[in-house]
C-alpha positions as CSV (number, residue, x, y, z in Angstrom):
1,X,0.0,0.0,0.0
2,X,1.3,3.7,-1.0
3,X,-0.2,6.7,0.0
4,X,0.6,10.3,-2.0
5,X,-0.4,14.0,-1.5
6,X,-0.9,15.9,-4.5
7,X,-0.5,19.9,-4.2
8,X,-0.6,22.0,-7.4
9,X,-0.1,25.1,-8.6
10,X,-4.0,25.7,-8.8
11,X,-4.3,29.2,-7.0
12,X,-0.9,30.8,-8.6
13,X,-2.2,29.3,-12.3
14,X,-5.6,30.9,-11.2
15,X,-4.2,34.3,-10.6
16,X,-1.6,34.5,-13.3
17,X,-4.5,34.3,-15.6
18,X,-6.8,37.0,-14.0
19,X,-3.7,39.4,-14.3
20,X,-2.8,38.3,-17.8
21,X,-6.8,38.8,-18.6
22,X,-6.9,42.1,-17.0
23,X,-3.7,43.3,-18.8
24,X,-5.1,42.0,-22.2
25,X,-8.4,43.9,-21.7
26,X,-7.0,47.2,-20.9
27,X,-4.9,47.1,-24.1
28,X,-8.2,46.3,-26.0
29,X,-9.9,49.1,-24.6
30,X,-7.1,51.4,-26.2
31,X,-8.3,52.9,-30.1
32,X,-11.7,51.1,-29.9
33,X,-14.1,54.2,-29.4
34,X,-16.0,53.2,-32.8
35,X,-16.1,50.0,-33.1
36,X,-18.7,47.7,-33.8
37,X,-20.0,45.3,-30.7
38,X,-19.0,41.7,-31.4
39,X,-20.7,39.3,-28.9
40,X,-22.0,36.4,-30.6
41,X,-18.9,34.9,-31.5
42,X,-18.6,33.3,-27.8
43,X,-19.6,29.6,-28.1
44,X,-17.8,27.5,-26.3
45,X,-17.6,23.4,-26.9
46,X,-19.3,21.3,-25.2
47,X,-17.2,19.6,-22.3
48,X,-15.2,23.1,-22.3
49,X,-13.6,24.0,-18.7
50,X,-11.6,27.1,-17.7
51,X,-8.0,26.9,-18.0
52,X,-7.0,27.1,-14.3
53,X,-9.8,23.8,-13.7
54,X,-8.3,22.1,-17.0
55,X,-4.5,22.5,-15.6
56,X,-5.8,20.9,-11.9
57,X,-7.5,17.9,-13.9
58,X,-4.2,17.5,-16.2
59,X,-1.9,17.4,-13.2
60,X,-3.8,14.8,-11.7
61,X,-4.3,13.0,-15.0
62,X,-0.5,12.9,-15.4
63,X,0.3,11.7,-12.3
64,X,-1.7,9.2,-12.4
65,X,-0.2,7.9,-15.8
66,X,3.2,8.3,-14.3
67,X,2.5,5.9,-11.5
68,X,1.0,3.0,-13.7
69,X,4.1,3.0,-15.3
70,X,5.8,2.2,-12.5
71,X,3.4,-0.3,-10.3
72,X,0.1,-1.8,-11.6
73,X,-2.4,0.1,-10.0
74,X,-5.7,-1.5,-9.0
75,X,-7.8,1.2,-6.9
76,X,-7.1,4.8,-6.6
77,X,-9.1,7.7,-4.4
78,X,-9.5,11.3,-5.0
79,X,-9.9,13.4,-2.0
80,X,-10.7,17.2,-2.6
81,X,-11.3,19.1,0.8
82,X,-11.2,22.8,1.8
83,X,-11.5,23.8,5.3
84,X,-12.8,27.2,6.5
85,X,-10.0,28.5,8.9
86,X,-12.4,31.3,10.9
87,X,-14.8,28.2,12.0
88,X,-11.9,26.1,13.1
């Protein structure tokens, strides 16, 4: 039996992509006074998830692949738990 702890990246990916989103929008506000509104070119594919959720489910994904290749795996758990500090 083998036990593992997984911790990612999840909040720093999350927040490099709100700045880089942010910084992206106020350059496209710049020279746009005139311009036509363009809103209906927005659909997204089905099974579509954000990019910060996509990178958690990849991590796991390749870790996982990683350890078959090393020791046949027969059962495996996923565990996702937040706490609330002020309660505790």
């Amino acid at each position: 039996m083998w036990g593992a702890e997984l911790t990612h990246r999840g909040q720093q990916i999350k927040n490099d992509l709100e700045s880089r989103r942010a910084i992206r929008r106020g350059r496209r506000s710049c020279n746009t006074r005139y311009r036509k509104a363009r809103f209906l070119n927005r659909a997204r594919p089905d099974g579509w998830l954000p990019p910060s959720l996509n990178s958690r489910v990849e991590n796991i994904l390749t870790l996982t692949r990683r350890l078959r290749k090393l020791a046949p795996i027969k059962g495996m758990s996923h565990e996702l738990v937040k706490f609330d500090t002020q309660v505790i």
